[in-house]
C-alpha positions, -999 to 999 in steps of 0.1 A, spaced: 9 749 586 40 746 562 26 777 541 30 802 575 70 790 565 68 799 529 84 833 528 103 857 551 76 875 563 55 846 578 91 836 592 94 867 607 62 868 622 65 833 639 96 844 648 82 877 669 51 854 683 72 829 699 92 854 714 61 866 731 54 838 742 90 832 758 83 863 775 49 854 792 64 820 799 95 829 814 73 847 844 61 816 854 63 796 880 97 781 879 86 746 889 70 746 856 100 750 838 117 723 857 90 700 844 100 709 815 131 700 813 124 667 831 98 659 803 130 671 777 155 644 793 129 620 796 124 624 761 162 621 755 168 592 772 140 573 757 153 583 720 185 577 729 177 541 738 161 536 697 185 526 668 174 543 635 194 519 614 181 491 626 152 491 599 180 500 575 207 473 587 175 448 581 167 461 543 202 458 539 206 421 550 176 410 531 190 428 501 221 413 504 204 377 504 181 387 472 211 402 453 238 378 462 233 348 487 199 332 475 209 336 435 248 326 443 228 291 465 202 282 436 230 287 410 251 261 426 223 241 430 216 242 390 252 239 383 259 203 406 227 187 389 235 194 357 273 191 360 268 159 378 276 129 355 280 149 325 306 129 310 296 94 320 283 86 283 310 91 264 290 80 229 270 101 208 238 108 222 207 117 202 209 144 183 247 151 190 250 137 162 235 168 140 246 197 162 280 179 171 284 179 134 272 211 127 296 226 150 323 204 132 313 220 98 321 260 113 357 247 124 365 226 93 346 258 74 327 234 52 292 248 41 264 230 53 226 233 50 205 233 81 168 239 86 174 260 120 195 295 122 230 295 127 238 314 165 231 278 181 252 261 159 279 285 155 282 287 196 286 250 194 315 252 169 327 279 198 331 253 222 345 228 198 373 260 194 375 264 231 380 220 238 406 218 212 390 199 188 397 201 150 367 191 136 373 158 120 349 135 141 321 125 121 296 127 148 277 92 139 252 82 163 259 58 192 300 58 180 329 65 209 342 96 213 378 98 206 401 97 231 420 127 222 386 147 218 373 169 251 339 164 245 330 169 275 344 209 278 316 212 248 290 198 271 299 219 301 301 247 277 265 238 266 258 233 304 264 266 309 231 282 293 210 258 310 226 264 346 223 302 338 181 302 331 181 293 370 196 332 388 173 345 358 142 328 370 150 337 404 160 373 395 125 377 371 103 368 401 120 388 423 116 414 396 75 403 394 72 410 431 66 381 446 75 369 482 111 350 486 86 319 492 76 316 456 105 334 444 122 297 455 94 276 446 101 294 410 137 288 411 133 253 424 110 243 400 133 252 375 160 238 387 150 199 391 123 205 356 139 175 340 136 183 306 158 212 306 180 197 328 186 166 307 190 183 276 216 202 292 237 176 298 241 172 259 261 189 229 223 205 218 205 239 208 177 232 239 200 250 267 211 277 242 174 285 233 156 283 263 186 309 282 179 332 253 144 328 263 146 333 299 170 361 290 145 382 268 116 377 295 138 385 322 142 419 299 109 421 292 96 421 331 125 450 337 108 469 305 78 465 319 82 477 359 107 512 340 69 514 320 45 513 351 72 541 366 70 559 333 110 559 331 112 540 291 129 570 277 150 572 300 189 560 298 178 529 318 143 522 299 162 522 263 191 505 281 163 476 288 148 481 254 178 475 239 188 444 259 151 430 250 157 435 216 193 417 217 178 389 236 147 382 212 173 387 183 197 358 196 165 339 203 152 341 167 186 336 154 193 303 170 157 286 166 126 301 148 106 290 176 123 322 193 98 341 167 69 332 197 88 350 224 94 377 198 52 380 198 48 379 233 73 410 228 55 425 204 23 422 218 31 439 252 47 469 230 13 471 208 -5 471 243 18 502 257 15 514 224 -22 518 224 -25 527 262 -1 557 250 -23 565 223 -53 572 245 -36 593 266 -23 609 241 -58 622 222 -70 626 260 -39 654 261 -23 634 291 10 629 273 27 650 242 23 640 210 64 648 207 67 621 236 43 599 221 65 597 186 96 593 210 80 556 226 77 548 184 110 556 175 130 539 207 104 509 203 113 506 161 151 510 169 153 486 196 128 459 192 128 458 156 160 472 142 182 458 165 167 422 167 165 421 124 204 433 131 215 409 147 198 380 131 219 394 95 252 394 115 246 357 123 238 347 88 269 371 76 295 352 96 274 318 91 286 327 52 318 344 64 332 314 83 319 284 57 343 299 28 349 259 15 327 238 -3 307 210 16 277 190 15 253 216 19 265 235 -13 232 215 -37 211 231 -17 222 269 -26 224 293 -54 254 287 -80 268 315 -75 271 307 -35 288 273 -45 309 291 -71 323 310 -43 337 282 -22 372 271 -22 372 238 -40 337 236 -54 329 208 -75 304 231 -103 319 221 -136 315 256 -154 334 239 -184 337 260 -220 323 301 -215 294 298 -240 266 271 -239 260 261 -275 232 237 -286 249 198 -276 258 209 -247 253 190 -213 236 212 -188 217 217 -150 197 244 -148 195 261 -110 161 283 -104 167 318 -97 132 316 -79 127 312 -37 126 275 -42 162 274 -54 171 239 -66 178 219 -95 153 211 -126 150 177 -123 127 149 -141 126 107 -133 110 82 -144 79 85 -123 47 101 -140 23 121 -125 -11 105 -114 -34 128 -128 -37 154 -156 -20 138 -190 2 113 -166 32 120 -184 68 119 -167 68 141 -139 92 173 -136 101 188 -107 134 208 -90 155 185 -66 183 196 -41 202 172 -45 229 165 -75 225 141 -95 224 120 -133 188 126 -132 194 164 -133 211 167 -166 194 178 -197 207 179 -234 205 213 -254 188 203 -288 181 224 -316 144 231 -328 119 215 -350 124 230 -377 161 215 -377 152 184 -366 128 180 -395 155 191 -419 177 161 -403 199 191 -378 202 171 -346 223 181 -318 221 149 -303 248 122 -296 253 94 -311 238 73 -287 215 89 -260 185 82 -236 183 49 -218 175 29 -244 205 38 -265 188 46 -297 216 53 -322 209 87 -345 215 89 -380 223 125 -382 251 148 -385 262 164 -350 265 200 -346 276 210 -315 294 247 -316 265 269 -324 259 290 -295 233 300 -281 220 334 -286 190 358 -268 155 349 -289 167 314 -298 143 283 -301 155 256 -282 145 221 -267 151 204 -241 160 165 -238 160 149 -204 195 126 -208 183 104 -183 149 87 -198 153 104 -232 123 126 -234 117 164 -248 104 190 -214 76 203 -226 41 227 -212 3 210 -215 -24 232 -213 -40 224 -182 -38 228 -147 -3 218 -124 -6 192 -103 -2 216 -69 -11 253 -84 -39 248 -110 -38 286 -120 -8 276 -138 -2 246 -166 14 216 -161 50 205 -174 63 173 -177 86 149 -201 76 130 -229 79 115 -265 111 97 -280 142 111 -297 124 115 -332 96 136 -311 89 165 -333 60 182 -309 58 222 -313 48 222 -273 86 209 -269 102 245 -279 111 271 -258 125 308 -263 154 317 -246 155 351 -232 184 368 -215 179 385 -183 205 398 -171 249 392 -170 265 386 -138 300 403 -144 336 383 -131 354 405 -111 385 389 -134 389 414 -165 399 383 -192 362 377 -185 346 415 -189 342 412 -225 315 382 -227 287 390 -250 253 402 -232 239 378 -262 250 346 -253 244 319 -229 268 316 -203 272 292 -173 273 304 -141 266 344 -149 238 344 -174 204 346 -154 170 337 -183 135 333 -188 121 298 -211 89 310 -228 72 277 -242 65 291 -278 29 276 -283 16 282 -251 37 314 -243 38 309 -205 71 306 -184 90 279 -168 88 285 -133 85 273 -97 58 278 -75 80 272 -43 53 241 -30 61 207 -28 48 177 -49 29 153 -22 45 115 -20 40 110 -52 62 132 -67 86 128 -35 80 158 -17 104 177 -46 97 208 -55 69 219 -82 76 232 -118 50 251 -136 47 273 -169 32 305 -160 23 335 -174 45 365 -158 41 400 -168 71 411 -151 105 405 -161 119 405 -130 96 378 -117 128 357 -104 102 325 -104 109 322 -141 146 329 -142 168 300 -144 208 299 -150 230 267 -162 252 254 -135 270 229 -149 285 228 -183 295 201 -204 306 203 -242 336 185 -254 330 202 -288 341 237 -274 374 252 -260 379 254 -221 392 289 -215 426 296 -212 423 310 -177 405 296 -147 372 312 -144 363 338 -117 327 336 -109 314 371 -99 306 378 -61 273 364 -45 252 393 -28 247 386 7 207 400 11 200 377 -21 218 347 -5 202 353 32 164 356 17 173 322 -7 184 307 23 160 313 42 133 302 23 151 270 18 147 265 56 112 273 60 106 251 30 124 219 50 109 233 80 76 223 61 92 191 47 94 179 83 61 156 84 52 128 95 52 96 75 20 78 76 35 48 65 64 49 92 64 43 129 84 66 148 92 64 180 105 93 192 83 114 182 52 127 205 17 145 198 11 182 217 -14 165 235 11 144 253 33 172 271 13 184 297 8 153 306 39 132 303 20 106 283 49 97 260 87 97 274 119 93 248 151 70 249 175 95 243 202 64 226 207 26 224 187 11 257 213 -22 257 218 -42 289 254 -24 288 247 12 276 243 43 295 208 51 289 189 84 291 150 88 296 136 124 285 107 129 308 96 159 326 97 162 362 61 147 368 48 172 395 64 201 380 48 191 347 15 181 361 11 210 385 21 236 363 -3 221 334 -34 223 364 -21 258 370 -27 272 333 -65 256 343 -69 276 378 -57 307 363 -84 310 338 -109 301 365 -91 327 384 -88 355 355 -132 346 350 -134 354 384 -116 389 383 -135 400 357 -167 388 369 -164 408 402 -147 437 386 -182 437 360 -201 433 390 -183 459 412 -176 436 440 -140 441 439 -121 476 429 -91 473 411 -66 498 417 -38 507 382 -13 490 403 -33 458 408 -39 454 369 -2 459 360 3 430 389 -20 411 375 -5 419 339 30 408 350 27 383 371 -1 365 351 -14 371 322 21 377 303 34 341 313 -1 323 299 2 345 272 40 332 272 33 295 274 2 296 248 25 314 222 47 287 224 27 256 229 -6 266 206 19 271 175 30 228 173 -12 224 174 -18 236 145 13 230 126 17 195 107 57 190 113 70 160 135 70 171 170 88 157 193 87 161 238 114 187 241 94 213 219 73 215 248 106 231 272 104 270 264 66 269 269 68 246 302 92 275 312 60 301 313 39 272 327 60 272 358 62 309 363 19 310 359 23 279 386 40 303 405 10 328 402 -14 305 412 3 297 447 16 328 457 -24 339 452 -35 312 471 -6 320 497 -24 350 502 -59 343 514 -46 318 540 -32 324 576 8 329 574 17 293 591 -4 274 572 10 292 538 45 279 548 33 244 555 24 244 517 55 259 507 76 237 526 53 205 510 56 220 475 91 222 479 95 189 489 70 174 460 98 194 435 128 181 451 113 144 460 99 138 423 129 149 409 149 128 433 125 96 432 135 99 391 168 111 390 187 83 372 169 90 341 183 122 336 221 112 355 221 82 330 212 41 339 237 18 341 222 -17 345 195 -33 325 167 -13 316 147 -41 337 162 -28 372 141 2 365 111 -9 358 96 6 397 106 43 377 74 36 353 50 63 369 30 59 336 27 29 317 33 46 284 68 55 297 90 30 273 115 25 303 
């Protein structure tokens, strides 16, 4: 019918037909016509009786209440529980006393080492700034706050980004689809999940990386709705793009764990990706389009993310411009950098007498060290290894070679090693040293010569052991090594641009020590010695065939040589590079991440097994639990925790079942009912396994609130479960079960509260709170 209207000539032709018509009908009877007309009012007044905006006043209504009212209500909600109590311990709690302290170091600008990313720690210093506080409270646990110190505008502050995951909860299932029912039952459960909503209560990095969390899947559900509607390169779909990639940026930059949402990520974009690529060779999109999803995913999921995580680190190194008590634990020129850094660079030239520590240039970036401690195996000589820390042990003597020592040239004191053996020999102590010079050496400490043995390390058997041994008259050809000069780092201070390329200088000179009889390199391997040898890091001779294997570079640190002239001008060390500095320090804190295991020999406990979380098994006392402290209880909210855990269970039953009928074609699946099923379930299991499975596998100390970001995804697959049940049940019935699950979320919260608002009285007045009896209470 519509095509008859299509042009002017079909509109002409209706147009001469029904005037035919008028013709014929107006000779008819004109009683017709009057019933006509009375069929025209009747139709008139029956239509005028209908409102049209009705269905569009009630769209508006509930829009108003899914935008505004029920977010604005659940946010208030989050905020009085949280809020509530919030200053009533007004000590130190738990681990206050690192991120407290951290936050300390960014407003005294003291450098600090840290195994976690600095955008946490850095907000924390924030609301240190914002409360007024200087930075001079130590932070030691279980110790009164000051009275001058608003410690508890830093905990609101902190507050904040747990009270904000509860409108982006709501806002994500609402996003998801689902009905307001289990948008609520979402939100609720969110809400009164005592984990998060303990930790908030506290100056910690919890609240700060589960929002960023929430945040990047709240983005990630809004990438993923703009997909199914095919509207990603459009100003909204790179808008979301761009806020996923900020939000899994901030994630990864204030925990590594923010590296698993990052996958989940990465995972749905390698899924588009390859969904794009089919339709692509099947000629159902552009090839031009197709290269246009690459480009806006590498820009704004990769790009930006890496982006941000650099501008963290840049004003982590930016704001911590003095020296401080993370300074042994980075490169010299780093600490050389640092207003009122302790390096003693003494005279320009190292000469053969002189006092020195060697820093490795390699990833493992600490200080050759040696003690009296040998290894257990191999030749169980005196073990030598690199150390962060500074110390006596560190310092080695610069002696000259063999060949000297036989002709009665010693370098050494007159009294050196432990023992104090007195030398005999003249001391010559203002030859310098030059490129291609044989040197050795001494270990001040225990007074043994470093030297390479010719068979497997202790760690890395492809390369050969090194260790200390002999006496002071030890004339060993396995004791020499070559000096050879890398490279010059030059002082931005022109007395110092004229320093020989040739000579050995503290600070600037990077080298390579080539043992002469076995002519590998002194390196590190970057692995750790086990107990034995401390956990310290491993030193190795090596055989490199590149010279710009930074393994085997070294450069002295500290200089001492009373023999030689200080320089008349304080010494300018030449700039650190920032990419250099950001991949050392980032090693360093994946290798303490790896440090962080658990002692066999020690009993700790705070500290919990995976196994545990989904199942409350193990609870921790957050501080002191005397008769007369405020004490705190870490435990989930049981049937939060317990039902979500049964949930993960029901959906794989439930996900077997799909696919089963789907296989045997008892049930059609329509596009729109995978990308439900995609959204709404399989992306938060995915969610919750890629950051639970990780602290399986892993052999760090793990402790109950690891288990909050992936609980987060447990709730919204919870959610899944009973908005699919919801479904297949007659409407009054589903909100009975509503209205009971809403009361087992407020009631278990409710029955527990006082653990998470803090316990006054003796820990014995609680004892009717033990749901489990593993619960230390």
């Amino acid at each position: 019918m519509s095509d008859s209207f299509s042009s002017g000539a079909s509109y002409k032709t209706g147009e001469s037909q029904l005037t035919r018509r008028y013709q014929t009908d107006s000779s008819k009877d004109d009683t017709q016509v009057i019933a006509k007309d009375g069929d025209l009012e009747e139709i008139i007044a029956r239509t005028s009786n209908l409102n049209i905006n009705k269905t569009h006043h009630k769209k508006s209504v509930s829009t108003l209440f899914t935008k505004l009212i029920n977010p604005f209500i659940l946010t208030a909600l989050s905020a009085f529980v949280r809020l509530y109590r919030i200053e009533v311990a007004n000590k130190v709690v738990w681990d206050e006393a690192h991120f407290g302290k951290f936050g300390s170091h960014y407003l005294k600008h003291e450098f600090y080492f840290d195994v976690h990313p600095p955008l946490g720690k850095l907000l924390v210093g924030l609301s240190g700034y914002l409360a007024g506080y200087d930075g001079s409270f130590d932070f030691e646990s279980s110790v009164d706050y000051p009275e001058d110190m608003n410690y508890v505008l830093m905990r609101i502050f902190n507050c904040v980004f747990g009270i904000v995951c509860t409108p982006l909860a709501y806002k994500t299932a609402v996003l998801l689809g689902y009905n307001q029912l289990t948008c609520w039952f979402i939100s609720l459960s969110v809400i009164f999940e005592m984990l998060s909503l303990t930790l908030s209560k506290f100056i910690l990095l919890d609240s700060i990386l589960l929002f960023f969390t929430v945040f990047a899947y709240f983005a990630l559900i809004h990438v993923h709705n703009l997909r199914t509607s095919d509207q990603l390169l459009t100003f909204q779909g790179i808008k979301w793009l761009s806020i996923t990639g900020f939000a899994i940026g901030c994630v990864c930059s204030t925990k590594w764990v923010g590296l698993f949402m990052t996958a989940l990520v990465g995972l749905y974009t390698i899924l588009d990706l390859i969904i794009k690529f089919y339709q692509t060779i099947s000629k159902q999109l552009p090839w031009k389009r197709y290269l246009l999803h690459w480009i806006t995913r590498i820009f704004t999921l990769i790009v930006l993310p890496v982006t941000i995580y650099l501008a963290a680190f840049k004003v982590h190194f930016l704001v911590l411009s003095h020296a401080g008590e993370g300074d042994s634990a980075v490169s010299t020129l780093l600490q050389a950098s640092h207003e009122g850094s302790d390096i003693k660079s003494g005279p320009r030239s190292v000469a053969y007498g002189s006092f020195v520590t060697l820093r490795s240039q390699g990833l493992s970036q600490n200080l050759l060290h040696s003690h009296p401690h040998n290894y257990p195996e191999g030749l169980q000589e005196q073990q030598v290894t690199t150390y962060a820390y500074k110390d006596e042990n560190n310092v080695f003597l610069i002696e000259f070679d063999i060949n000297a020592a036989i002709s009665g040239k010693r370098a050494l004191p007159e009294t050196s090693g432990n023992n104090g053996t007195e030398t005999e020999t003249t001391i010559e102590s203002q030859q310098l040293l030059q490129n291609g010079d044989a040197i050795r050496l001494f270990h001040n400490s225990t007074g043994r010569y470093m030297h390479a043995n010719a068979i497997p390390a202790a760690v890395a058997k492809t390369h050969f052991e090194v260790s200390c041994f002999g006496t002071i008259d030890t004339t060993e050809i396995k004791d020499e090594w070559i000096l050879e000069i890398q490279t010059q780092e030059e002082s931005p201070s022109q007395f110092f641009a004229n320093e020989s390329g040739h000579e050995l200088h503290p600070i600037s000179t990077n080298f390579r020590l080539r043992n002469k009889e076995l002519g590998c390199y002194l390196a590190t391997t970057g692995y750790a010695y086990p107990s034995w040898g401390f956990s310290q890091g491993e030193v190795v001779c090596k055989y490199s065939y590149f010279n710009r294997d930074k393994s085997t570079w070294w450069n002295v640190e500290e200089h001492v040589n009373d023999k030689l002239p200080l320089p008349s001008e304080t010494y300018v060390p030449p700039k650190p590079k920032f990419w250099r500095e950001f991949v050392l320090l980032n090693f360093a804190m994946m290798t303490s991440n790896n440090a962080l295991i658990p002692d066999p020999d020690r009993f700790d406990k705070l500290s919990s097994e995976w196994w545990e979380w989904p199942i409350l098994k193990t609870g921790l006392r957050m501080c002191s639990w005397g008769a007369d402290d405020i004490k705190f209880f870490l435990i989930g909210n049981p049937f939060v925790t317990w039902f979500s855990s049964l949930s993960l269970i029901l959906f794989l039953f439930y996900l077997l079942s799909v696919g089963f009928k789907y296989q045997r074609q008892t049930v059609r699946y329509e596009v729109d009912s995978w990308e439900s099923l995609l959204s709404q379930g399989i992306l938060p299991f995915i969610g919750w396994f890629l950051h639970y499975f990780p602290f399986i596998i892993m052999g760090r100390v793990t402790y109950l609130h690891h288990y909050v970001p992936a609980l987060y995804f447990a709730i919204f697959t919870m959610g899944f479960v009973v908005d699919r049940f919801a479904t297949v049940v007659p409407k009054k019935i589903s909100y009975v079960i509503y209205g009971l699950l809403y009361i087992a979320v407020i009631g278990s919260f409710w029955y527990l509260r006082v653990l998470a608002f803090g316990m006054e009285q003796s820990s014995k007045q609680y004892k009717h709170l033990k749901i489990l009896d593993s619960w230390m209470i």
